[in-house]
Backbone as JSON, one array per atom type, in Angstrom:
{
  "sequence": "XXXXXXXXXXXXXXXXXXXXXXXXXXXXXXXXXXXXXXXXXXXXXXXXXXXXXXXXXXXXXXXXXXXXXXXXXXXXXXXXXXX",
  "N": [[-6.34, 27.9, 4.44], [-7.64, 24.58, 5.12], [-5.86, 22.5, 7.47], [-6.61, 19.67, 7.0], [-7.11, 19.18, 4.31], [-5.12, 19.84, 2.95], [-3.03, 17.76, 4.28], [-4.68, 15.64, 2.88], [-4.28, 15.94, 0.64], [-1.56, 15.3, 0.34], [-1.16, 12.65, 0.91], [-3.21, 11.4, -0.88], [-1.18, 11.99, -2.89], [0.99, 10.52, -2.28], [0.17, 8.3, -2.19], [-0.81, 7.33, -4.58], [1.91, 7.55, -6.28], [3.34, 5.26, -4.79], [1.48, 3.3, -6.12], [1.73, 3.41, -8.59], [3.98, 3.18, -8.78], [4.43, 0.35, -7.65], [2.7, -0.72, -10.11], [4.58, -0.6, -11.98], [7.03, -1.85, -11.2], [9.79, -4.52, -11.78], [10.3, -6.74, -9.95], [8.95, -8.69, -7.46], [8.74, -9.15, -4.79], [9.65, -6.06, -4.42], [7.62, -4.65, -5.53], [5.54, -5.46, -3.76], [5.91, -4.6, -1.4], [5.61, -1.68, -2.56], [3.19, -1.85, -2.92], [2.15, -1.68, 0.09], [2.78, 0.67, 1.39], [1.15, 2.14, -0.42], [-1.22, 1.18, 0.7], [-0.79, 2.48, 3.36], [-0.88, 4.77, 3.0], [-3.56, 5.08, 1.75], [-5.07, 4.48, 4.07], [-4.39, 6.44, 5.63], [-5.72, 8.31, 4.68], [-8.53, 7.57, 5.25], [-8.63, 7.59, 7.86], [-8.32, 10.46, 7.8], [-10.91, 11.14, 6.73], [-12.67, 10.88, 8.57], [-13.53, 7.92, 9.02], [-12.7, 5.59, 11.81], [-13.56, 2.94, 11.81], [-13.76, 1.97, 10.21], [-11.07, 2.0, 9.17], [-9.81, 0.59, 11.19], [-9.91, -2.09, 10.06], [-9.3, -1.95, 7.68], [-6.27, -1.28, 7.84], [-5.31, -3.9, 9.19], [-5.66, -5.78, 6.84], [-5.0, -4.89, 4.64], [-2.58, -3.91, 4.98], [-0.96, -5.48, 6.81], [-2.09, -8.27, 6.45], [-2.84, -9.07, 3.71], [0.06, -8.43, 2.16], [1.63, -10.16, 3.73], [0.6, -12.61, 3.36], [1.25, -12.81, 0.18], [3.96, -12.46, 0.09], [5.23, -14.89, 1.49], [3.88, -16.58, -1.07], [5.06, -15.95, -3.09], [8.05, -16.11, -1.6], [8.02, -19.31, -2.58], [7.88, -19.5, -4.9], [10.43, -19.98, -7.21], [13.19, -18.41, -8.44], [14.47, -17.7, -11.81], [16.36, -16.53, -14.3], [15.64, -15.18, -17.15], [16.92, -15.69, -19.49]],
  "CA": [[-6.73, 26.58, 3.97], [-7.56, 23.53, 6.36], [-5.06, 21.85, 7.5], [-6.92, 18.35, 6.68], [-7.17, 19.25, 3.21], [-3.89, 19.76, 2.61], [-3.1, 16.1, 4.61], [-5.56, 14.9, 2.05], [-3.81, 16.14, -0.8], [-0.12, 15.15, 0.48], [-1.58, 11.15, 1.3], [-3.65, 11.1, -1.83], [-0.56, 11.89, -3.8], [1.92, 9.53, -1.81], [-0.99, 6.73, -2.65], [-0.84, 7.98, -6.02], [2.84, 7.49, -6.65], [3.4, 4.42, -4.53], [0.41, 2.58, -6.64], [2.56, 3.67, -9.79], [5.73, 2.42, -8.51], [3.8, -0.92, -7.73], [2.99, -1.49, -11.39], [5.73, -0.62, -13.03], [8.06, -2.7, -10.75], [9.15, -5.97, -11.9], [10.19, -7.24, -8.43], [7.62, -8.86, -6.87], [8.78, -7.96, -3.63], [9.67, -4.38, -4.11], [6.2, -4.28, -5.77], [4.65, -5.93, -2.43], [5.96, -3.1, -0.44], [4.8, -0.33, -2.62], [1.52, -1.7, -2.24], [1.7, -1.71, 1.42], [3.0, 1.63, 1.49], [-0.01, 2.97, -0.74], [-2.32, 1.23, 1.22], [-0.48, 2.51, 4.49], [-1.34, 5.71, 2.82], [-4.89, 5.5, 1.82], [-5.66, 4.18, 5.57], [-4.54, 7.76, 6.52], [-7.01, 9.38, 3.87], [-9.5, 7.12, 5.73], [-8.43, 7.92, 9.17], [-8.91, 12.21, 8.1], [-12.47, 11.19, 6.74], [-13.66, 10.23, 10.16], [-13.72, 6.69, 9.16], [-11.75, 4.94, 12.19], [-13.96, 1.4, 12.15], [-13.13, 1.63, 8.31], [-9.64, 2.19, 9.18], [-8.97, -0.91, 11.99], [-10.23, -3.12, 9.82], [-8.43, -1.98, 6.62], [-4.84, -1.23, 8.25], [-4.6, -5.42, 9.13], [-5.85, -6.79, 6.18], [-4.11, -4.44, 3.67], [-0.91, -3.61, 5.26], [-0.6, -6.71, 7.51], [-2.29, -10.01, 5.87], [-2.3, -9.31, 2.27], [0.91, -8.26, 1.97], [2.38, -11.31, 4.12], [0.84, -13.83, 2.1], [2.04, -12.67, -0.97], [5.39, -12.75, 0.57], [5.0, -16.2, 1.56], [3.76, -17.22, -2.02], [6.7, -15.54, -4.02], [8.96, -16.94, -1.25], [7.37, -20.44, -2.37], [8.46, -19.56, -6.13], [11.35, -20.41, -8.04], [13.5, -17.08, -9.11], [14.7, -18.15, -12.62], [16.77, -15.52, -15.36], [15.07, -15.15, -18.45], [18.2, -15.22, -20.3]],
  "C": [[-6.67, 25.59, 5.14], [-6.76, 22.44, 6.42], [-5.46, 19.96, 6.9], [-6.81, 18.35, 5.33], [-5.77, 18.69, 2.61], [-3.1, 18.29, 3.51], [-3.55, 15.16, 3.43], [-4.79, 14.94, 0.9], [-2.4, 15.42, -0.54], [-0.63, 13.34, 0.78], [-1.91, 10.66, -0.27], [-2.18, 11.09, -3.08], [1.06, 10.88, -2.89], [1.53, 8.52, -2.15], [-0.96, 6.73, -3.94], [0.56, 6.95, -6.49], [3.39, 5.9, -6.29], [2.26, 3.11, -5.59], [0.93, 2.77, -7.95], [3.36, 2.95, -10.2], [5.79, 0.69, -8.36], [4.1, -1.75, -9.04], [3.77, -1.7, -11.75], [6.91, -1.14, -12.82], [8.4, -4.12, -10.91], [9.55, -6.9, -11.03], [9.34, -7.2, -8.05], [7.94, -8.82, -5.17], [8.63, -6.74, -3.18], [7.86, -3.98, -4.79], [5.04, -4.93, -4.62], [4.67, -4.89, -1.46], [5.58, -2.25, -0.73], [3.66, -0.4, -2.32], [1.41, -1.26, -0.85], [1.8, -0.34, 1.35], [1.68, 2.2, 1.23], [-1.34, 2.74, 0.18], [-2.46, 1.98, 2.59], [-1.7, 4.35, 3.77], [-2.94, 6.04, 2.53], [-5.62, 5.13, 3.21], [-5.61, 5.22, 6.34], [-5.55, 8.35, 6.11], [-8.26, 9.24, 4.65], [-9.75, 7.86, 7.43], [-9.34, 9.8, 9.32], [-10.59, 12.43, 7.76], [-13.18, 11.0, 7.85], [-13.7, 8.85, 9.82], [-12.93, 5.84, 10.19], [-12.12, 3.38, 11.96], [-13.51, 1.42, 10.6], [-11.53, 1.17, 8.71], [-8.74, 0.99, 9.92], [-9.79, -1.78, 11.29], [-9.32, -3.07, 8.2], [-6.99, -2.13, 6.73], [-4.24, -2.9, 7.94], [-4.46, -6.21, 8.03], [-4.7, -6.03, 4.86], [-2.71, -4.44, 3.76], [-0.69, -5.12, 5.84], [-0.87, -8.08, 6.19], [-1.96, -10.37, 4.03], [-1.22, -9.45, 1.43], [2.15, -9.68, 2.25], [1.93, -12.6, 3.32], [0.86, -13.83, 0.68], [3.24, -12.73, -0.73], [5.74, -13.62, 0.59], [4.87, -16.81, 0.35], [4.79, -16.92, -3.01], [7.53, -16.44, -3.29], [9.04, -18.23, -1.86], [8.1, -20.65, -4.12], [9.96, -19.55, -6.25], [12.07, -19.42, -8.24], [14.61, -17.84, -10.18], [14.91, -16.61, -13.77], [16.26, -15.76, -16.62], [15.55, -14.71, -19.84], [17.8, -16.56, -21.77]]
}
């Protein structure tokens, strides 16, 4: 079996699980990082397709920018118990 395949399958299901862990988190932090994570991971899927111009342009905006200004806008919120 080719080694890319099996890459493909071990990414696709790290992107998988991380994109899971996202939803179902109700920290909006720890659910900022799984995203990044998943996206870290589908930027590899991209990388084994041959896509690299896909790939430096997805890496910054997914992992880098999106992630930081959601960080920034939570920071910006209130954290209040819903007691």
């Amino acid at each position: 079996m080719d080694i890319t395949l099996l890459l493909m399958a071990f990414f696709s299901s790290i992107g998988l699980v991380f994109a899971y862990l996202a939803v179902v988190e109700r920290d909006l932090v720890k659910a900022i990082i799984f995203s990044a994570v998943q996206s870290s991971a589908y930027a590899a899927m991209l990388y084994l397709l041959r896509a690299p111009d896909i790939v430096l342009v997805y890496l910054p905006v997914a992992v880098g920018l999106y992630p930081a200004a959601l960080l920034f806008l939570v920071g910006k919120t209130e954290k209040e118990d819903g007691e």
